[in-house]
C-alpha positions in Angstrom: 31.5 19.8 21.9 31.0 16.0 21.6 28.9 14.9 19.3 26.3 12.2 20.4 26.3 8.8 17.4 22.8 7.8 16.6 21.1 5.3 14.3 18.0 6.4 12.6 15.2 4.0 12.3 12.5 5.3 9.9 9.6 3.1 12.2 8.2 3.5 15.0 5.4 1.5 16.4 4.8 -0.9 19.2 6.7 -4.0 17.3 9.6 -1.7 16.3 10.0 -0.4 19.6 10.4 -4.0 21.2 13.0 -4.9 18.5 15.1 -1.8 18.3 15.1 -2.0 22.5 16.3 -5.5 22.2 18.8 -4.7 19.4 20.0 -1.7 21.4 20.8 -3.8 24.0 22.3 -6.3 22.8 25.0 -4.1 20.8 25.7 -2.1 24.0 23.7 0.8 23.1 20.8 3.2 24.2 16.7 2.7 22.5 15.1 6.2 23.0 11.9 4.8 23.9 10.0 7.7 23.9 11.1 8.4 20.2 8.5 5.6 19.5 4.8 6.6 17.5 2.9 5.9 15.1 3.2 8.6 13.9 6.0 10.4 15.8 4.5 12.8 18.4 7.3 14.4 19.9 9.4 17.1 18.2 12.6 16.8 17.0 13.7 19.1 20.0 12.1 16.8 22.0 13.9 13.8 20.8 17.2 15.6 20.5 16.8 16.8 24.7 16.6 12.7 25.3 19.6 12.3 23.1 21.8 14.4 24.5 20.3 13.0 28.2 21.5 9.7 27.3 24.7 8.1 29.0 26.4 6.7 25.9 26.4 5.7 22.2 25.6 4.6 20.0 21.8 5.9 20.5 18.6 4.8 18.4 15.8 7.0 17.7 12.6 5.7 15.7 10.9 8.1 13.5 7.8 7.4 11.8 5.2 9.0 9.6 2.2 6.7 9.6 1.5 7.0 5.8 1.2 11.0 6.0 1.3 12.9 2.7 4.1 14.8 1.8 6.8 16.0 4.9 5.1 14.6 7.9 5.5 14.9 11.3 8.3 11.6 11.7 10.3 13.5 9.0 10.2 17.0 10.4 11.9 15.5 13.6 14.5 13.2 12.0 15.4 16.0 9.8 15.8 18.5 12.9 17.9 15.8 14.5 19.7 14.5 11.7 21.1 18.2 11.0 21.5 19.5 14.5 25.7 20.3 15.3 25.2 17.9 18.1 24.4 14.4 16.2 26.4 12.5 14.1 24.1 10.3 12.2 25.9 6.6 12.2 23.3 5.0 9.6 19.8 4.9 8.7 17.6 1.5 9.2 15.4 2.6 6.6 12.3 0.3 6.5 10.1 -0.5 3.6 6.6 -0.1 3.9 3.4 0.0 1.5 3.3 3.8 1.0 0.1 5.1 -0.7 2.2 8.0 -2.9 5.7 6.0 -3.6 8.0 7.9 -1.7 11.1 6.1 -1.8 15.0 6.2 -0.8 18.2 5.3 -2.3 20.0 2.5 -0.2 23.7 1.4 0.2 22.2 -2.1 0.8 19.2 -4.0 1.7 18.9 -7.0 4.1 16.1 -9.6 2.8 14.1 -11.2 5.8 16.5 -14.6 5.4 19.2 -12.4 6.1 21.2 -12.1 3.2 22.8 -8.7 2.2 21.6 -7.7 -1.3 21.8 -4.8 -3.8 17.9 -4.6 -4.3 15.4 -2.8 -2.6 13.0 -5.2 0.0 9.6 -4.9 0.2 7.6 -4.6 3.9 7.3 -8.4 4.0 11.5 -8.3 3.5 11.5 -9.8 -0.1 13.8 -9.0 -2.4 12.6 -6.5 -5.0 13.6 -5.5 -8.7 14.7 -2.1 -8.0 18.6 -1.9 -7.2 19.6 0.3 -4.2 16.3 1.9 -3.4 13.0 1.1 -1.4 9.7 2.4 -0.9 9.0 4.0 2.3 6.8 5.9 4.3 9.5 8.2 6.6 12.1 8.0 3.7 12.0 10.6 1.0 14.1 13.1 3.1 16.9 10.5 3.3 18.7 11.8 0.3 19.4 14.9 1.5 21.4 13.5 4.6 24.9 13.2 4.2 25.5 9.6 6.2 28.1 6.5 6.4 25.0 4.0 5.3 21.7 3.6 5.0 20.3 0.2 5.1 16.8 -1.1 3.7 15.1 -3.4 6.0 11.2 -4.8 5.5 8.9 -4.3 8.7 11.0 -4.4 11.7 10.0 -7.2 14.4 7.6 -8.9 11.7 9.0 -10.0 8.2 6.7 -13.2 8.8 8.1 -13.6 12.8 11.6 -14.0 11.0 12.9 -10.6 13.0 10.7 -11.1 15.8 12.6 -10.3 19.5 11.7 -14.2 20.4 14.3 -15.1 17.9 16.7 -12.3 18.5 15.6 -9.2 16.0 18.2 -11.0 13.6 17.7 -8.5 10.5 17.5 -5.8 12.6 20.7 -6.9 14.3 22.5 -7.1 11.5 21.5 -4.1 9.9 22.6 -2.6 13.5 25.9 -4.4 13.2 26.8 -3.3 9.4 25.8 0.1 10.3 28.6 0.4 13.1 31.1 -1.4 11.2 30.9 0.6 8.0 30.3 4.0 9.9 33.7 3.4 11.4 31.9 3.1 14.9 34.3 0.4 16.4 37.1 2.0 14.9 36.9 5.1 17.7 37.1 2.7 20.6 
C-alpha cells in the first residue's frame, strides 16, 4: 500500500484557501479544496476519502479550529489524518494566530512575512517573536505529538500585510511549501 504525501496547513479560511490553491499549483501539487473552513466541517474520514481520491502528491489539506477551546473540530480531523497508515505527513505549515487560551507548537523554523527564515516564533501579522522555535496557534497544540520531517511557523497565510497575498505569488507560503519538500526528502524520491 502506497502511501499518499501531504502537507498540513493548520488554516483554513477563504484567504488560505486561495493561497494554498495557488501554492499547490505552482509546486506541482494537489489543494483539497474542500478541506477548507472556518472551522473545519468535514471529518477527518472525509478529508482522508479526498486524499486518497486525488491523482498525485504531494497533497495539501487545511485544517482549522476557528479559536475553539481545547481539541476542536480542525484538530480531531488532522489528527485522524495525520495518524491514518495511509498518509505520510511531509510537513506542517503551522500558522500563528491570536488564540484566546495560548495554545502553542514547537517549530523547526519560522518564516517572517519579509521572507527570511528564523529561529523565532512569528506572530499572525508574520513578525518575528521572542520565543525560539515555537508559536501560538489556534489548530496547533496537537502538533507535538506528530512524528514529522518539519514543521514550519508561518503568520496568517494570504495576509501578513498583502506581503503573501496570491497577487504577489503567496511568497511565504511558497517557501514554507518549498523547505517542506526539500527537508522531508520529497524531491529525493523522484
Amino acid at each position: 500500500m502506497e502511501k499518499r504525501r501531504v502537507i498540513i496547513v493548520t488554516d483554513g479560511d477563504e484567504y488560505a484557501r486561495k493561497a494554498i490553491e495557488y501554492v499547490a499549483k505552482k509546486v506541482g501539487g494537489r489543494c483539497i479544496s474542500r478541506s477548507q473552513g472556518n472551522p473545519t466541517r468535514l471529518t477527518g474520514e472525509q478529508i482522508l476519502n479526498f486524499i486518497l481520491e486525488t491523482p498525485h502528491d504531494p497533497v495539501f489539506v487545511m485544517f482549522d479550529d476557528s479559536g475553539f477551546l481545547g481539541e476542536g473540530p480542525g484538530e480531531q480531523a488532522l489528527m485522524y489524518v495525520a495518524k491514518h497508515p495511509q498518509i505520510f505527513v511531509l510537513g506542517v505549515i503551522a500558522v500563528a494566530s491570536k488564540t484566546h487560551q495560548n495554545e502553542w507548537t514547537k517549530v523547526d523554523v519560522s518564516i517572517d512575512r519579509f521572507g527570511e527564515l528564523t529561529e523565532h516564533g512569528v506572530d499572525k501579522s508574520g513578525i518575528q517573536e521572542l520565543e525560539i522555535g515555537r508559536i501560538n496557534g489556534d489548530t496547533v497544540y496537537c502538533l507535538d505529538e506528530l512524528d514529522v520531517p518539519v514543521i514550519v511557523g508561518v503568520g496568517d497565510i494570504g495576509k501578513m500585510a498583502r506581503k503573501d497575498h496570491p497577487k504577489y505569488g503567496c511568497p511565504i507560503t511558497e517557501k514554507a511549501a518549498q523547505l517542506i519538500l526539500e527537508r522531508s526528502g520529497f524531491y529525493d524520491d523522484k
